[in-house]
N, CA, C and O atoms as CSV, one atom per row, in Angstrom:
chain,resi,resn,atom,element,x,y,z
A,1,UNK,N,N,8.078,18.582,11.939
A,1,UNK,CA,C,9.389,18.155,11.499
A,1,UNK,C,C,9.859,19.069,10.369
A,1,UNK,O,O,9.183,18.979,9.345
A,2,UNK,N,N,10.812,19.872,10.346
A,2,UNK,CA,C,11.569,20.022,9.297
A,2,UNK,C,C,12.388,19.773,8.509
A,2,UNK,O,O,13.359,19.064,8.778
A,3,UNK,N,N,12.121,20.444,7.044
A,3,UNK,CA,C,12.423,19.111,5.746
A,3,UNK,C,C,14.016,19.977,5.644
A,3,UNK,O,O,14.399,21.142,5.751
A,4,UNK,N,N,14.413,19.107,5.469
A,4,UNK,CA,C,16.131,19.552,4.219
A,4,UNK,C,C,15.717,19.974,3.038
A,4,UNK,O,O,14.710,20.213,2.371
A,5,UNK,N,N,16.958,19.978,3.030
A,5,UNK,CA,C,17.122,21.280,1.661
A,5,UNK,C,C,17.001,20.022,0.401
A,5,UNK,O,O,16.820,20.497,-0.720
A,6,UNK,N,N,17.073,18.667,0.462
A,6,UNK,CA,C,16.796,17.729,-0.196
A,6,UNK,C,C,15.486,17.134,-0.246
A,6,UNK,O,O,15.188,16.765,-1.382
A,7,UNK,N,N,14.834,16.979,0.411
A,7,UNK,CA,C,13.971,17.126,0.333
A,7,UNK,C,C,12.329,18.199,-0.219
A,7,UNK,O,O,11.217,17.959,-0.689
A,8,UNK,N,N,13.118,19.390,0.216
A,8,UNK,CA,C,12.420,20.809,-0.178
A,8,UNK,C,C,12.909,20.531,-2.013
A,8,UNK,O,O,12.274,20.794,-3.034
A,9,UNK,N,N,13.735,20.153,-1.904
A,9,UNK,CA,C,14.397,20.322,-3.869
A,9,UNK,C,C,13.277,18.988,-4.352
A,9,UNK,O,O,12.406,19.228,-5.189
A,10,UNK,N,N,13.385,17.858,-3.851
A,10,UNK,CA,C,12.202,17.092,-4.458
A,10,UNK,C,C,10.504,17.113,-4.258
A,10,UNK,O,O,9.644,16.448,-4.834
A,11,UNK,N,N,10.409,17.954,-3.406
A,11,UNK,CA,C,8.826,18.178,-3.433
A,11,UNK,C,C,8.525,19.910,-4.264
A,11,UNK,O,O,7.398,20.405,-4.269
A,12,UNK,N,N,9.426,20.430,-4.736
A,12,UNK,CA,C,9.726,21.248,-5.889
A,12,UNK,C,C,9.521,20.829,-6.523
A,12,UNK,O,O,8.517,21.209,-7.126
A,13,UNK,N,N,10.265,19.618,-7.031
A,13,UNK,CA,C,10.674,18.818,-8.473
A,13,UNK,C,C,8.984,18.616,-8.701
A,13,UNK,O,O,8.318,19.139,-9.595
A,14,UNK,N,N,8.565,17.826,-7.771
A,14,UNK,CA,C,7.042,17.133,-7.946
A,14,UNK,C,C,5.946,18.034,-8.035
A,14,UNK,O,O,4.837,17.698,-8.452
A,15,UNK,N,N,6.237,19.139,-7.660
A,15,UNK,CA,C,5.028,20.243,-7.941
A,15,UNK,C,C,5.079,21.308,-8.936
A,15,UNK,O,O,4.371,22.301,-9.102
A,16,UNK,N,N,6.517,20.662,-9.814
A,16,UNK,CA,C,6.958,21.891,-10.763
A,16,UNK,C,C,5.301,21.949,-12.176
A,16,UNK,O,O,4.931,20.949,-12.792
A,17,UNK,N,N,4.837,22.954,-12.279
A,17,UNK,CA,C,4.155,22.539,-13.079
A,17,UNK,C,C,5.060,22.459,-14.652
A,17,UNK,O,O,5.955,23.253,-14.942
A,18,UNK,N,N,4.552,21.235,-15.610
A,18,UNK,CA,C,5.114,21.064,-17.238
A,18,UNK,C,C,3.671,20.922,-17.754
A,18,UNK,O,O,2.707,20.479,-17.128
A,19,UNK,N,N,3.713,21.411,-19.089
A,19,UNK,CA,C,2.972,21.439,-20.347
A,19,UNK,C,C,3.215,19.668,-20.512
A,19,UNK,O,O,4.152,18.871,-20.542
A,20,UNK,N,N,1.628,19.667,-20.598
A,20,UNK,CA,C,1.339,17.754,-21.303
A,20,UNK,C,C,0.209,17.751,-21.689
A,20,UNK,O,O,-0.832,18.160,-21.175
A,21,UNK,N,N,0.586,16.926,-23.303
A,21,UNK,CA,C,-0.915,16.901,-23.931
A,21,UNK,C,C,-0.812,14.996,-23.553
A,21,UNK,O,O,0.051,14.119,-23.552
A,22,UNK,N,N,-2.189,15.123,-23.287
A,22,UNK,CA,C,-2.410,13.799,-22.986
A,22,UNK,C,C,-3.649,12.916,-24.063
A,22,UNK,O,O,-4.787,13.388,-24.050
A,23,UNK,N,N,-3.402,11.761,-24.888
A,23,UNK,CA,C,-3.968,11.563,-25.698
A,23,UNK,C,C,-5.606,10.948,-25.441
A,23,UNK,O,O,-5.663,10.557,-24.275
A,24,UNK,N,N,-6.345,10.834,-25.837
A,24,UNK,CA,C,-7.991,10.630,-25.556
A,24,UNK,C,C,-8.310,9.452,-26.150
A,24,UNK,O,O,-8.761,9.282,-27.283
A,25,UNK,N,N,-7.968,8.399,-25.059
A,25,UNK,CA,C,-8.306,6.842,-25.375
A,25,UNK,C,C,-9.482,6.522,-26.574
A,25,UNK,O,O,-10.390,7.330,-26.770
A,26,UNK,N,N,-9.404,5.676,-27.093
A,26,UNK,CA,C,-10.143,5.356,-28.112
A,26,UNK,C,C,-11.401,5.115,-28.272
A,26,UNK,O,O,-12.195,5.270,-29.200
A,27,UNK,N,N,-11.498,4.417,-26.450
A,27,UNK,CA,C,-13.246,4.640,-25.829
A,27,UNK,C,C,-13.585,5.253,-25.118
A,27,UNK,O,O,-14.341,4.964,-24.190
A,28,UNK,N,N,-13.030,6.441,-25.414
A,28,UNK,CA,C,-13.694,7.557,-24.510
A,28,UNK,C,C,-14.098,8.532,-25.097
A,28,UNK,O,O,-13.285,9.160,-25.775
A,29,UNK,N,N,-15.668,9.033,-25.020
A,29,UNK,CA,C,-16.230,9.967,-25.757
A,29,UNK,C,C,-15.608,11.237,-26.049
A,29,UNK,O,O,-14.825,11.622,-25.182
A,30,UNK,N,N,-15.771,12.025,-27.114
A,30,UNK,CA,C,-15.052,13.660,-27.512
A,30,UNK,C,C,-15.340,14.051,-25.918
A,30,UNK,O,O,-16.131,13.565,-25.110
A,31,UNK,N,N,-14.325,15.180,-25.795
A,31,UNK,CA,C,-14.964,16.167,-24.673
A,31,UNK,C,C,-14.942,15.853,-23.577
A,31,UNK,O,O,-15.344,16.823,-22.934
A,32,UNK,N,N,-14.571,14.577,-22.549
A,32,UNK,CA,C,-14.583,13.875,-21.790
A,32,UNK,C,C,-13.001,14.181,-21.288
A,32,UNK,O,O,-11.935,14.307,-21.891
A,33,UNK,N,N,-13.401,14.235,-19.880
A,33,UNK,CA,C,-11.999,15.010,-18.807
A,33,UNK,C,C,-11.403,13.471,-18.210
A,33,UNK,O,O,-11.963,12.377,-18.132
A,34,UNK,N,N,-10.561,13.744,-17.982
A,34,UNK,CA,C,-9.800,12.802,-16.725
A,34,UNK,C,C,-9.780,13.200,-15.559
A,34,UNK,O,O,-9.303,14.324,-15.402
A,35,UNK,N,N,-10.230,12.527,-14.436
A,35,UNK,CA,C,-10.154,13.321,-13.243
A,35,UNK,C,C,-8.773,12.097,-12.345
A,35,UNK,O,O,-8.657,10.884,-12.169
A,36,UNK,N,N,-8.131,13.109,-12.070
A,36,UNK,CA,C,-6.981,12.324,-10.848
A,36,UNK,C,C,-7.305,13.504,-9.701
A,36,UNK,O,O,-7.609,14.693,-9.604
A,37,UNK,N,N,-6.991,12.188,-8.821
A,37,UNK,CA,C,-6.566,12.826,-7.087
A,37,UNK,C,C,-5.238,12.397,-6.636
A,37,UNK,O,O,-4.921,11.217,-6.781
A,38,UNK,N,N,-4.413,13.255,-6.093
A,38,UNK,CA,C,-3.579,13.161,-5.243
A,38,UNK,C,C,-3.495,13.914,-3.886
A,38,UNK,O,O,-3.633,15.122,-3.692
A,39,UNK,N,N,-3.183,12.719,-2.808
A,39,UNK,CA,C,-3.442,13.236,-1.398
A,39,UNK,C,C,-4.791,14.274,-1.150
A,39,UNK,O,O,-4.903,15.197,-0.344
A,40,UNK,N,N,-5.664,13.811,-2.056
A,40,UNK,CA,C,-6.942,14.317,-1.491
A,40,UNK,C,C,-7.352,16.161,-2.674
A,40,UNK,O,O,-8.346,16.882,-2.598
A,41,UNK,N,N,-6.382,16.279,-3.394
A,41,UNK,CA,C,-6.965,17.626,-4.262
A,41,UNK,C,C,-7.170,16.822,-5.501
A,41,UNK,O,O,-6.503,15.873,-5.914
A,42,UNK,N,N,-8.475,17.525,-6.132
A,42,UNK,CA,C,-8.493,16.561,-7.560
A,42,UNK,C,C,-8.120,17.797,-8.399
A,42,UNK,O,O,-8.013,18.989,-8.112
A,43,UNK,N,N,-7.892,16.809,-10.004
A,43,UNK,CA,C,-7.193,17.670,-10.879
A,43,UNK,C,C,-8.498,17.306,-11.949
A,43,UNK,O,O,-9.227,16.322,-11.826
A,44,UNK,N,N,-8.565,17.975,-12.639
A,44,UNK,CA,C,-9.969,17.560,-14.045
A,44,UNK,C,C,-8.955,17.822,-15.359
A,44,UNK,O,O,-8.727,19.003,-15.620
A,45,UNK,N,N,-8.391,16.890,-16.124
A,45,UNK,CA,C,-7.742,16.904,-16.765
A,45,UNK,C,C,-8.214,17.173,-18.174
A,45,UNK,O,O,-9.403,16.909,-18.000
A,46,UNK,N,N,-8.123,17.519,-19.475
A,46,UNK,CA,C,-8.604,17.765,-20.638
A,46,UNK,C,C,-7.596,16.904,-21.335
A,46,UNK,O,O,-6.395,16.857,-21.072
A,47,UNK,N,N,-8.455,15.994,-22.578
A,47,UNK,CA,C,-7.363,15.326,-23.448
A,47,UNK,C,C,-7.014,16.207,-24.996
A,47,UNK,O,O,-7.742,17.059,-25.505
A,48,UNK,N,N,-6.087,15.856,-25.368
A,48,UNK,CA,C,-6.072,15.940,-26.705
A,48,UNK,C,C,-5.869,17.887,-26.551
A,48,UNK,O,O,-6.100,18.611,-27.519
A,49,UNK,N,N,-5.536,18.297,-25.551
A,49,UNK,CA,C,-4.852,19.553,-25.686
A,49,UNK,C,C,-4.010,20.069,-24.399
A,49,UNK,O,O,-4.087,19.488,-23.316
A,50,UNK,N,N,-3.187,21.231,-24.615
A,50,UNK,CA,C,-2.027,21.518,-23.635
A,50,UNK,C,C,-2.662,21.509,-22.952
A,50,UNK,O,O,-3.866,21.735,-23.075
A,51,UNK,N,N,-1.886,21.157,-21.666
A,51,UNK,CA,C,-1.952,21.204,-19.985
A,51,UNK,C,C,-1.295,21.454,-19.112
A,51,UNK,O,O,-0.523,20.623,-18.635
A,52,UNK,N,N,-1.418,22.703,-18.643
A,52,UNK,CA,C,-0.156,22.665,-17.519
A,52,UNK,C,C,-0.316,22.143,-16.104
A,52,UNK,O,O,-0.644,22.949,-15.234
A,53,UNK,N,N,-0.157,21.125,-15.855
A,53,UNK,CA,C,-0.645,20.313,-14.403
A,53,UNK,C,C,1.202,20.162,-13.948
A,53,UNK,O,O,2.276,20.376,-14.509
A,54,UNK,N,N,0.631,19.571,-12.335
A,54,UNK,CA,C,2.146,19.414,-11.418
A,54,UNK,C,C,2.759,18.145,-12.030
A,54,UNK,O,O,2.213,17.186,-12.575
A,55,UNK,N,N,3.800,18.363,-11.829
A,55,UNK,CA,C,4.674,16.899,-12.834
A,55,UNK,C,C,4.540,15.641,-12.064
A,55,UNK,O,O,4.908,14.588,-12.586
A,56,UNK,N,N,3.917,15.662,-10.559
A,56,UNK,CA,C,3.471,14.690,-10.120
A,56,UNK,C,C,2.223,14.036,-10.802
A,56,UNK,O,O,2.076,12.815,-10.743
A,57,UNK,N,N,1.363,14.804,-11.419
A,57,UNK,CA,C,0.028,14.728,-11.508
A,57,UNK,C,C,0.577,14.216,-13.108
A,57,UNK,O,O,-0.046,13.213,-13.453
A,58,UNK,N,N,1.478,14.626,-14.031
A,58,UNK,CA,C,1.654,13.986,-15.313
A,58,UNK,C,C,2.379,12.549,-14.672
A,58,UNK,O,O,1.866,11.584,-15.238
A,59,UNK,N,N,3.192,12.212,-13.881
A,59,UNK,CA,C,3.664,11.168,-13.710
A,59,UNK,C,C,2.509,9.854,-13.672
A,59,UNK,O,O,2.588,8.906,-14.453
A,60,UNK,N,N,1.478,9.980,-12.664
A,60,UNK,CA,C,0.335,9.706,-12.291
A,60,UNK,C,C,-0.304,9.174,-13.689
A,60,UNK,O,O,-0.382,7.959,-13.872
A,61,UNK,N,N,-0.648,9.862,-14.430
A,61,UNK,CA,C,-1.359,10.141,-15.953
A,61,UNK,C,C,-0.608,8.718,-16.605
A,61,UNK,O,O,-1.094,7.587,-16.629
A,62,UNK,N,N,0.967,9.239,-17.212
A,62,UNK,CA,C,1.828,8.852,-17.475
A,62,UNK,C,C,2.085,7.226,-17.043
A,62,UNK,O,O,2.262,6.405,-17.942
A,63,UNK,N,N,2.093,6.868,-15.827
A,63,UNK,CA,C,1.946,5.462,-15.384
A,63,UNK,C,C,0.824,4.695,-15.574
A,63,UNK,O,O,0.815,3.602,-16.140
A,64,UNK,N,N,-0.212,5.316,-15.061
A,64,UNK,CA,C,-1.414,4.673,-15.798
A,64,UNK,C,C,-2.250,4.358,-16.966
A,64,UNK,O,O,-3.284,3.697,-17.064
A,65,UNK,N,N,-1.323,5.192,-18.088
A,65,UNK,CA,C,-1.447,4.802,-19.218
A,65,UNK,C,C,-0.555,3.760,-19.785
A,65,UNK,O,O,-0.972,3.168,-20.780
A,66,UNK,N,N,0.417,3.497,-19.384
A,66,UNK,CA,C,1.246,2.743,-19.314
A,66,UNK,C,C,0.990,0.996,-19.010
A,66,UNK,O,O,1.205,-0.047,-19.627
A,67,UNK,N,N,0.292,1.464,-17.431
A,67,UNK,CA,C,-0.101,0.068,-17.204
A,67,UNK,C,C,-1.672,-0.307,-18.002
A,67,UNK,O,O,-2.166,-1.434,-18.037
A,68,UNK,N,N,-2.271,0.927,-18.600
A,68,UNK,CA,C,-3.804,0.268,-19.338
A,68,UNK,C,C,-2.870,-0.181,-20.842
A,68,UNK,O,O,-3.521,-0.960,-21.538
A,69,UNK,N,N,-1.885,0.078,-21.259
A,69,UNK,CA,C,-1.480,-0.743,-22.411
A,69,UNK,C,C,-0.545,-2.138,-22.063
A,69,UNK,O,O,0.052,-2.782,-22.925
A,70,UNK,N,N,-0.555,-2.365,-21.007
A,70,UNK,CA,C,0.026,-3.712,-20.379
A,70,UNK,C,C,-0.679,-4.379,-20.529
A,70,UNK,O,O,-0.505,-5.449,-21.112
A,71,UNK,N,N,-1.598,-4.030,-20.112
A,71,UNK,CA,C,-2.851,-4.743,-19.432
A,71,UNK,C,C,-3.791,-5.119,-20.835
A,71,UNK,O,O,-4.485,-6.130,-20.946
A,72,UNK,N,N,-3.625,-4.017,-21.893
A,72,UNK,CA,C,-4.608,-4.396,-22.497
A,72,UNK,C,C,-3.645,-5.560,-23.709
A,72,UNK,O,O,-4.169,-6.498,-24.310
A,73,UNK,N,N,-2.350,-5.201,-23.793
A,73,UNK,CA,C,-1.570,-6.602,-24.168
A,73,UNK,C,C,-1.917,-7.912,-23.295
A,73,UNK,O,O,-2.817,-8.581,-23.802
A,74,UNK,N,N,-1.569,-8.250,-22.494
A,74,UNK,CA,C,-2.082,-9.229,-21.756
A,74,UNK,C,C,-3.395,-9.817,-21.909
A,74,UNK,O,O,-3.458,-11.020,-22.162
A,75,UNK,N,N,-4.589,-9.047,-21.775
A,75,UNK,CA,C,-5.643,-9.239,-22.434
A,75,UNK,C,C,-5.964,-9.392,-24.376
A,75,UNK,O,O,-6.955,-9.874,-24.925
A,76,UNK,N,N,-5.322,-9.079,-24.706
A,76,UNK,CA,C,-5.082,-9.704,-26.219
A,76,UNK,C,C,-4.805,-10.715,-26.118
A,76,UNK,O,O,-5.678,-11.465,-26.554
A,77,UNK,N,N,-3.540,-11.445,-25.540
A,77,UNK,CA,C,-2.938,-12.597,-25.964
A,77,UNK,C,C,-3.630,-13.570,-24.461
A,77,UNK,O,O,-3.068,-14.547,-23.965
A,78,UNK,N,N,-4.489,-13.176,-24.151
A,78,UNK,CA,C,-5.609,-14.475,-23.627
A,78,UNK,C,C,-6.472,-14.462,-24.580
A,78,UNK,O,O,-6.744,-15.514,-25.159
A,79,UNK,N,N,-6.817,-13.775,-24.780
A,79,UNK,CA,C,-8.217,-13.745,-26.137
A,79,UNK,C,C,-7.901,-14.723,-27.137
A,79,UNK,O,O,-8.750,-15.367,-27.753
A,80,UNK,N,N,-6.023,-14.872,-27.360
A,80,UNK,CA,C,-5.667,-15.427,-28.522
A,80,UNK,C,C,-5.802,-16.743,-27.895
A,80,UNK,O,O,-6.552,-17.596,-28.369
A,81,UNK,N,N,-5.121,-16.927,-26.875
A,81,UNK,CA,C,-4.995,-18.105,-26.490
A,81,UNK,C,C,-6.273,-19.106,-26.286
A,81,UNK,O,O,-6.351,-20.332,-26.360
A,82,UNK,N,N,-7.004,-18.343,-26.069
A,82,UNK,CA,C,-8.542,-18.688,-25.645
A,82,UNK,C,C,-9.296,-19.324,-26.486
A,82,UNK,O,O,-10.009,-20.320,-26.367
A,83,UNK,N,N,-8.898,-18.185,-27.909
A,83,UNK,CA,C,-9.561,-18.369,-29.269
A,83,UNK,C,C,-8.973,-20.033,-30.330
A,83,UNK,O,O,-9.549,-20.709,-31.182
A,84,UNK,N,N,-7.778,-20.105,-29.770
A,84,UNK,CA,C,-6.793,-21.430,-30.340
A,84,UNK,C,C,-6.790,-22.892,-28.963
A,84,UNK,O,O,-6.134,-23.927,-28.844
A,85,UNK,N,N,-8.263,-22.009,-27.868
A,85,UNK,CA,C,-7.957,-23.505,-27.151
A,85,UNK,C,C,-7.156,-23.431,-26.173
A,85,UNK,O,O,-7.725,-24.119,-25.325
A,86,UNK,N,N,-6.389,-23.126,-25.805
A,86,UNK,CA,C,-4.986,-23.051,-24.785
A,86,UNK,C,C,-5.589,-21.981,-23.769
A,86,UNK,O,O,-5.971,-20.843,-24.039
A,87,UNK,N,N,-5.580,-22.538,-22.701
A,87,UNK,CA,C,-5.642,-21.636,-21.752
A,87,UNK,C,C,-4.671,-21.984,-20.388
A,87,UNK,O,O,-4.648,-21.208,-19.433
């Protein structure tokens, strides 16, 4: 199948590589990589310095850090609730 010219412009967009420093969670040892896969190529990510990865692969990063600070709100305020009885 061949793609449009709209299509060809968004799988551009998603493979453009950008510079991202990505920060090094609080429990995770010095020196310690991130590894993501998409559609099957992995990426070995480095924290706490530049990176030039595909802007799909920062999106990826980017969301899932996102949802581990959801998540780890949510998990606070059971702890609280837990701790005062209320569940």
């Amino acid at each position: 199948m061949k793609k449009n010219n709209a299509e060809k412009a968004l799988e551009q967009y998603y493979n453009e590589r950008v510079e991202k420093v990505f920060p090094r969670p609080a429990d995770v040892p010095f020196g310690e990589t991130r590894t993501v896969c998409h559609n099957g190529v992995n990426y070995q990510i480095q924290y706490d310095v530049p990176v030039m990865v595909p802007r799909k692969v920062a999106l990826i990063i980017e969301e899932s850090l996102k949802n581990q600070m959801e998540l780890d709100k949510k998990l606070a305020g059971y702890e609280q609730s837990e701790f005062l009885g209320e569940y």
